[in-house]
Each structure stands twice: as C-alpha cells, then as structure tokens.
C-alpha angles and dihedrals in degrees: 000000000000120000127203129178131204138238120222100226086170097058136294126230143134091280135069115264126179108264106231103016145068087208113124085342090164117203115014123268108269076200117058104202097244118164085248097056088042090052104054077051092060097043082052095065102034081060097042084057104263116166092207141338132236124235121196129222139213147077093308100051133054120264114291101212093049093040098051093044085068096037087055089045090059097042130054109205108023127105123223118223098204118189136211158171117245109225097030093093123010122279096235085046090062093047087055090045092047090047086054092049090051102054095044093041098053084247098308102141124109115170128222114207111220108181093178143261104194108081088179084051094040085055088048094058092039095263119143121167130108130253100270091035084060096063100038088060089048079052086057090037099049087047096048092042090049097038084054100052085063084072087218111134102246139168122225138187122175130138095276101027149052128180126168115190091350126166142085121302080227126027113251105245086200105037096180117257107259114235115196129186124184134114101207129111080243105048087041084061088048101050097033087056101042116011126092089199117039105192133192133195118248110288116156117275096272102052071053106053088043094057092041089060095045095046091052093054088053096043094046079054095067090035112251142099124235133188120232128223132179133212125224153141131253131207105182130172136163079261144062073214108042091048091054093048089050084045090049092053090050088053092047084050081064108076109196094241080066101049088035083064100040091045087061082049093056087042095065099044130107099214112120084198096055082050086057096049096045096042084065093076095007081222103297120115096215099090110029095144100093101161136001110306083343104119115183090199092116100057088069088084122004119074121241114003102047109171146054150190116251128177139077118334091248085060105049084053103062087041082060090043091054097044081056097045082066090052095271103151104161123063125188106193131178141166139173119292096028095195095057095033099055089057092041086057094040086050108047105001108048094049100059089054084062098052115135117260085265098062098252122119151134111336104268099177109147143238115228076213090059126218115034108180115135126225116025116122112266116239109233107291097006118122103244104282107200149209128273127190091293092220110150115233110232100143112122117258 
C-alpha cells in the first residue's frame, strides 16, 4: 500500500472546514495556511513515512501548482499531489511547467485531475460547459499533455483542442503519475482511458467493491490496467472510545444554520461523487455510522471527501486492511489538525499496516499524550511534534 497525506491550504484548526472554498467556512482557521505553517505539515508527514501529499484546488484555496513548487523547494522526500482543472491552462503549457517541476523537484510531482463539480464556481472562473462537456474536454487534455511529454513534434485536432507541431523540445523521463476522481458514467470513461490512479471518496466497502468491478471492466476494454486509491479521513485514539468522543467534538463545532448552508451548496452541484457522499447522511446528523468505524459526520460540511474512520488504532487498521483486501492500493488520508495527525498516523496507525504475516511487527504501543516523535518544528501554540525515521510504507497488507 501506498499512503499519502494532505495539506489544508484553506486553513487548519481543531475543527472541520470545508477543503477548496470560503463558503460556510464556519469559525475562522487557528491555523492561516502560510507556507510556513504548510510546510511544517508537510515535514510532518515526510517524517511520519508518507510517500506524497495532496493540494486542493479551487477558488477557496491558493493555487496548487505555486504553492507545491515551494513546498518541494523546503522538503526533500515527499511527493506533492497537485491538483488541477483541465481547461483552465492549456494542456502543452502543464507538460512545460511539470517539466519544470520536475527538473527542479528531483522528479516529485504527481498530478491529481479535478474536472469540476460547482457549476456556480466553474462560471466564476469562465468557465461554461456542461457536466458531461467537462469531461469530454479532460479526455482531449489528458491525451495532448501525455502526447507532449514524449517530446515528439505532433498535430492534434480534437473539439476542444488544436496543436500543430506541439510537443517538448526534450521528452519528459519522469512524466507524473496521473491521479483521477469522478463517479459518473462520464468521469469512469475518462479515468479508465487516461489515469494511472483512479480514486474514489470514502463509501463503505460494498458501494466499493461495486465501483472497483465496474471500473475494471472499463479500463480491460481499453486495454490497461489502473490502480485504485480512496480518500478518507482517520480519527484514531488509543480508544473506540476515545476516537468517537474526539468525532462527536468535531459534530458540536457544526451549528445547523452551517450545514444547513453547505448542504444548499451540495444540492446545486453536478458532481455524481458529492451525491454520493451526501447521499451517505442525506444531511441529518442522527445516523452518521454508515459502516463499521466509517463515520459520514465530515461531509456535513466539507466539500468532496466526507467521511472518515474513527475508532482504536487496532480498528482503523483493519478498516484500511479490508478496503485493500478488495485491491484498494492508495490511500489519501487526512485529520484535524494535519500537523499533529500526520505524525499521530505515522506513529500508531502505519505501522500496523507493515506487520509481518504473523502478526508480529514494530512496537506500536501508545502514548495517552499521542504522537512522540522528537525534532520537527512546532506550529504556533502547538506543543514541538518530531521526526521519526521518515521511511515510506509501501509493504502489502
């Protein structure tokens, strides 16, 4: 398994905020997202033995390509997941900057596709077409970017396109893994066609499976092969008990007049996957437990990845073990605050997902006062937050 975590370019805090937009944000961040407090996020994780972290885009948030070439320029392992809207450059402009990125990076770019699911936030950005247009024009994107990394002069002319005598005057040796979300029959085409990566949000293990089957059949069509990755949250204590009391102070942060807000938001979108998401608590806050240890609490009132699995450690291991055992191999986890959860994952959760096959592994007991680690920078009020051995996790569950 692979294992990524995530930088809050909207804010950070001890509260849940929604992820790309200022929209119903609720209380203000504790945490602005300065490049000095994202960066001690993303130090965190390199040390706690992530393999990359995710950047969102969108109007809320700043931009992911800027803000991951500095981030790159301050760590020295860590991968950078940076997002962005097709259409919204040109696709032979994004395979020069992530040649650039490349070059200057040591080869540390992966790139996450995000067609859009906003139509009201698409307009604002000039941004016209209609759902299924959208994804049409990301088919023609993904096929121009990857046709001009082969630094091969080539034409192209296509709905959305035209290139005469395109292409990089050298080919790109590490062209970035490609990363692609969506759940409609439109987005599945897309990503079965072009990604590397296809991910998913956090449903419960059937509404999983049942993707996962449908999207191998689309992708042996073409052809290829993809891997498959989820994103998620994790609340994770030393307790079942002490995980759902942390999951139940994050709910009383959301006053109904908020999730009221964000829920009208959701309503108006286009996005089959925010449907899906919402569909899992149909905006009430009484049955939130929608599968074992999977809570749909934050997708109240955060955009995109709405739930998350809360319990012991013990527990969200053996969720993440499951969600594997169907072929899951990326996992894009997150939790507030970032800084002092990537190192409380790293810490008490990874390790038990690299436990020999009998069962035996690196000691994992736990602190009551959480992460231990020694020796990473401290965000502003924080108590320090330290490095660990930085090594990324990739063994198989």
């Amino acid at each position: 398994m692979r294992f990524h975590w995530f930088l809050p370019t909207s804010g950070d805090g001890h509260f849940v905020r929604p992820a790309t937009t200022t929209v119903a944000a609720g209380r203000a961040a504790s945490r602005a997202p300065s490049l000095a407090y994202l960066t001690q996020v993303a130090s965190a994780a390199e040390a706690a033995g992530f393999d990359a972290a995710l950047t969102p885009v969108g109007a809320g948030c700043p931009h992911p390509l800027v803000l991951c070439a500095a981030v790159a320029a301050r760590t020295e392992r860590l991968r950078l997941l940076v997002a962005f809207r097709p259409g919204f450059t040109l696709p032979t402009l994004l395979a020069q900057q992530a040649q650039a990125f490349q070059e200057i990076s040591g080869g540390r770019m992966l790139l996450n596709v995000v067609t859009g699911g906003d139509p009201q936030e698409q307009r604002a950005y000039g941004d016209f077409l209609g759902h299924d247009e959208r994804y049409a024009r990301t088919a023609e994107y993904l096929h121009v970017l990857r046709r001009a990394w082969e630094g091969v002069p080539f034409d192209f002319a296509g709905d959305h396109y035209r290139v005469e005598g395109g292409g990089l005057a050298t080919p790109l040796a590490d062209p970035p893994e490609i990363y692609f979300g969506g759940a409609s029959p439109a987005a599945e085409r897309v990503a079965a066609g072009h990604a590397d990566v296809h991910l998913m949000w956090g449903e419960p293990p059937a509404m999983v499976a049942e993707r996962l089957g449908r999207m191998r059949a689309l992708a042996a069509e073409t052809g290829r092969t993809l891997r498959y990755g989820i994103r998620l949250h994790i609340i994770a204590r030393d307790t079942s008990e002490e995980a759902w009391a942390h999951a139940r102070r994050l709910l009383d942060g959301m006053d109904p007049e908020r999730i009221a807000a964000v829920q009208a938001r959701f309503a108006r979108m286009d996005s089959v996957g925010q449907r899906r998401m919402t569909g899992l608590h149909g905006g009430s806050a009484d049955r939130l437990e929608i599968s074992p240890n999977l809570w749909a609490g934050v997708g109240l009132v955060r955009e995109g990845a709405g739930t998350a699995l809360v319990g012991s450690y013990d527990e969200v291991a053996e969720r993440i073990r499951e969600y594997a055992a169907l072929g899951l191999e990326e996992f894009i986890v997150s939790g507030w605050p970032h800084l002092e959860e990537a190192l409380r994952v790293g810490d008490f959760v990874l390790p038990r997902l690299t436990a020999s096959p009998s069962g035996t592994g690196a000691s994992t007991t736990a602190s009551p006062d959480g992460p231990s680690r020694a020796g990473a920078a401290p965000a502003a009020g924080t108590a320090a937050a330290g490095a660990g051995t930085g090594a990324p996790v990739t063994s198989a569950a």
